[in-house]
N, C-alpha and C positions, 0 to 999 in steps of 0.2 A: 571767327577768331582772326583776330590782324598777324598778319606776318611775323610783327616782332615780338607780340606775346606769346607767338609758336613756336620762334627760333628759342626764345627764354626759358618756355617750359621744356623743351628740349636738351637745351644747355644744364637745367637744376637735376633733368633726371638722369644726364651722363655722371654729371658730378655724386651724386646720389649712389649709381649704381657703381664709380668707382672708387668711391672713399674710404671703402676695406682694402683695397691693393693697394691705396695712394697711401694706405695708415701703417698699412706694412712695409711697403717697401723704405718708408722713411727711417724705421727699426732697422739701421745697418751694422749698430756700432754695440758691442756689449761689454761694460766694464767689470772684473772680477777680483774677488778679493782670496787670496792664497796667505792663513797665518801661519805655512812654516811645516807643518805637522806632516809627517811623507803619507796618510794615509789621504789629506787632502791634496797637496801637493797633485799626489797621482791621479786623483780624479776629476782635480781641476783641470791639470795636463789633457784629458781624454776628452774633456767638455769643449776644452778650448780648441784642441785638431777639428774636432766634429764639427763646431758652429766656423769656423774656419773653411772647413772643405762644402758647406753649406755658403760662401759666401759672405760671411760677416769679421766685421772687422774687431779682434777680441784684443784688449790691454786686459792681464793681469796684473796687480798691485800687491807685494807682498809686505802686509803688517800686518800686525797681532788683532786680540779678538774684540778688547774694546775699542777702537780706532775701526774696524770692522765695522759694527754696530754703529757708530757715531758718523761714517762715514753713509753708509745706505741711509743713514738719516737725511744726512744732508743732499742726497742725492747723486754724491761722489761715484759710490760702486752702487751697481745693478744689480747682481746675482752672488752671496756664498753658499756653499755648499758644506758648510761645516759646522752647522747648527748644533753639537751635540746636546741631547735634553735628555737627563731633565739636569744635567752639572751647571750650566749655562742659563737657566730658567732665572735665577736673581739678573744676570746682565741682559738678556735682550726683555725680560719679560715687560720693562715700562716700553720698551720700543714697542710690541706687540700691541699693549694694552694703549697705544696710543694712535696705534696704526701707521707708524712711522715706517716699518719695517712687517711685511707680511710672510706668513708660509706658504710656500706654494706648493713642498710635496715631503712625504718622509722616504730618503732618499736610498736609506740603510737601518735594517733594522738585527736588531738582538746583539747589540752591542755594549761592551764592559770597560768601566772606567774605575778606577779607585785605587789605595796603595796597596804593592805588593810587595812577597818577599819571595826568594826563594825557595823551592821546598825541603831544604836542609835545614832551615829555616823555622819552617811552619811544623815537621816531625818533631823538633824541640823544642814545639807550643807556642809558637808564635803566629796565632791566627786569626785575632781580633785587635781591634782598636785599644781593648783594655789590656790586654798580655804584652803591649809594650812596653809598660813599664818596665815589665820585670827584664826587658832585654836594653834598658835606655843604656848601660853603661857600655855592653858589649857594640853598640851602634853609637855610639860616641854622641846619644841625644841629637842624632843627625838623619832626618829625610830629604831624598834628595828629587827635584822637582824640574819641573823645563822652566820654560822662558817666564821672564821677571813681567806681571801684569796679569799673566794665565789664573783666570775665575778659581782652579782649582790650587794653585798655589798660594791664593789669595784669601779660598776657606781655610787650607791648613797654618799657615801664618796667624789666622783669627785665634784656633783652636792653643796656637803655641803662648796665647796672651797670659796673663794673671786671670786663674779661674778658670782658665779653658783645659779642657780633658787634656792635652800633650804642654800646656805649661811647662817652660824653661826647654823645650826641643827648638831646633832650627830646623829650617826649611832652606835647602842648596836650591839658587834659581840659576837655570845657564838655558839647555836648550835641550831639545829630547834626544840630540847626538851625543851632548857634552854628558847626560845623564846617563845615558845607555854606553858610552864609553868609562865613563866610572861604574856603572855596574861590570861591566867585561872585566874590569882588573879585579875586584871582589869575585867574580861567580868562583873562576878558575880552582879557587883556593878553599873556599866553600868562606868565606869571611863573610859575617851580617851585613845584610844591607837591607835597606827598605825605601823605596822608590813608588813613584808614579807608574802604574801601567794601564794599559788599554787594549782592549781585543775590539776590530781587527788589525794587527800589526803583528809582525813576523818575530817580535821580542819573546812571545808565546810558543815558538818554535827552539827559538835559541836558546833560553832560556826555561828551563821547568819553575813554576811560576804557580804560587797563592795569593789570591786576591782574599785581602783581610775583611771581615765580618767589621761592620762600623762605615760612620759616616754615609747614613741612608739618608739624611734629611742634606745634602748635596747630592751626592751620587746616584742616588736610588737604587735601583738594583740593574736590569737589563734594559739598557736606554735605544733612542733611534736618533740616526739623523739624520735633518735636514735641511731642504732646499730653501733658503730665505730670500725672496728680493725685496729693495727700496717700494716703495708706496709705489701704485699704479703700473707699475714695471709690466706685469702679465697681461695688464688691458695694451700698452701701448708697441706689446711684441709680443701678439698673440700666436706666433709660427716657434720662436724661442720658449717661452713658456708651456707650449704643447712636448714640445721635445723636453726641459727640464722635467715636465709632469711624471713625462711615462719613465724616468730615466731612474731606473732601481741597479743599486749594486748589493752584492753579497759578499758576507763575511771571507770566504775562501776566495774571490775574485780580488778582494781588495790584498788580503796576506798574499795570494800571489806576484801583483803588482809592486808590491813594498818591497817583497822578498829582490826583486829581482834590480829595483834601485839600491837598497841597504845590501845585499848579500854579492850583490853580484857586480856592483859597481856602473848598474847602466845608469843613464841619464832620465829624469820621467818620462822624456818624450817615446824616448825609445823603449824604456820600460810598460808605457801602456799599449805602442802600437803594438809591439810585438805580444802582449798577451793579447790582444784583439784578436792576430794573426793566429795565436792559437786557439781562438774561439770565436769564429767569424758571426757564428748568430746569436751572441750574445747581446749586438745591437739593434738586432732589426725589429723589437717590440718598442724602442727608444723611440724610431723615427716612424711609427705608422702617422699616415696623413700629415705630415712634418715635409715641408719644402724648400728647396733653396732659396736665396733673396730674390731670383728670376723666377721663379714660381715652378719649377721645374720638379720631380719626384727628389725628394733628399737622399733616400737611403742607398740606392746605387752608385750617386754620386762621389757620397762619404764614402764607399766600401772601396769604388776607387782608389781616392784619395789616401785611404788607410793600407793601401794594397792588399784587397780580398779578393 
């Protein structure tokens, strides 16, 4: 063998044997998408420290759910974490069914979306879809809903059409602050109200709270959510992808979190470190075989970082 077909096959099989660490280390940057909602907000917050104190460099972007979708299409955002399904199954599902946009893991599960009422509310038979009629006039033919474009405020506007079961009701679109502080002025007094709610969120705390029978063919019944990234995302950050994999949260993890930016006025950063700080191994099944961008063990790193 000539010298220079030795140095050559030598050269092909350095390259060879290091084009998994040359394919990772070029995975520095991760883009994310936050549409607003505190139960994401907070988790995105915790995603973002972690791959952070791991070394990588994270933009979060905060807009809504289709712009979200449309965006991981195009290649814009990398990773959401606020897939709720199956409410959300008409908006991403041609994304899915195209491959535009993949799942990579279900993130949270036994989770509740649909409208609620009070239970002063619901003792005086107000606890389906069809018993609103009989309460349209007391609720001024008025639900009140988040942000203008949200899938769910999008079904109930359908429903409010000519022919649709809540025909001649309105749907309030503002934000799940502006709605939850229009509920707070009703609760006090015990006045009707009928709103958007979701478990897990700390609304289920403050509020005693009946989630109404109807709207299964959106809602379904107890949904999960998850981890969506842009097409190829998980082959081309396969160190990121390991850690989103194993990264599960729980319903009393996430009300706690919420509780502690809604109730208590912290910020999310400080709101998720410090429940970290009060549950230190809550991450160390996140970060098995998960390393920093220098190849180093991740999870002592992070707990550092997070001061554990």
């Amino acid at each position: 063998m000539t010298p220079l077909k030795t140095t050559l096959l030598a050269t092909a099989a350095a390259v060879t044997f290091a084009s998994p660490a040359l394919a990772q280390s070029a995975c520095t940057q991760v883009t994310m998408s936050d549409v607003g909602w505190t139960d994401i907000t907070a988790t995105t917050s915790l995603t973002r420290q972690i791959l952070e104190a791991l070394g990588y460099d994270v933009d979060v972007d905060v807009i809504g759910v289709p712009v979200t979708f449309a965006s991981l299409e195009s290649g814009d955002i990398d990773v959401f974490l606020g897939n709720w399904m199956p409410s959300q199954q008409s908006a991403i599902g041609p994304y899915l069914d195209s491959g535009a946009i993949e799942t990579l893991a279900a993130n949270l599960e036994g989770t509740k979306y649909n409208l609620v009422v009070p239970n002063y509310l619901a003792e005086q038979g107000l606890k389906t879809y069809a018993d609103l009629a009989d309460f349209a006039d007391e609720l001024n033919n008025t639900i009140y809903g988040i942000e203008p474009g949200n899938e769910a405020n999008e079904y109930l506007i359908g429903l409010t059409q000519p022919g649709g079961e809540l025909e001649g009701w309105n749907v309030v679109q503002s934000s799940e602050q502006g709605m939850l502080a229009q509920v707070a002025r009703f609760y006090p007094r015990e006045e009707p109200v009928v709103f958007l709610g979701w478990a897990p969120h700390p609304m289920n705390a403050s509020f005693d709270l009946t989630y109404l029978e109807g709207g299964e063919d959106f809602f379904g019944g107890e949904g999960v959510v998850n981890t969506v990234t842009r097409k190829g995302f998980a082959a081309e950050c396969p160190n990121v992808a390991t850690f989103l994999t194993q990264q599960k949260f729980t319903l009393p993890m996430e009300n706690e979190m919420m509780g502690l930016i809604l109730n208590d006025g912290m910020t999310p950063d400080d709101a998720v470190k410090s429940w970290v700080q009060d549950n230190p191994g809550a991450i160390d099944t996140w970060l098995t075989d998960v390393t920093t961008v220098d190849g180093a063990d991740g999870l002592p790193v992070v707990k550092k970082a997070l001061g554990l």
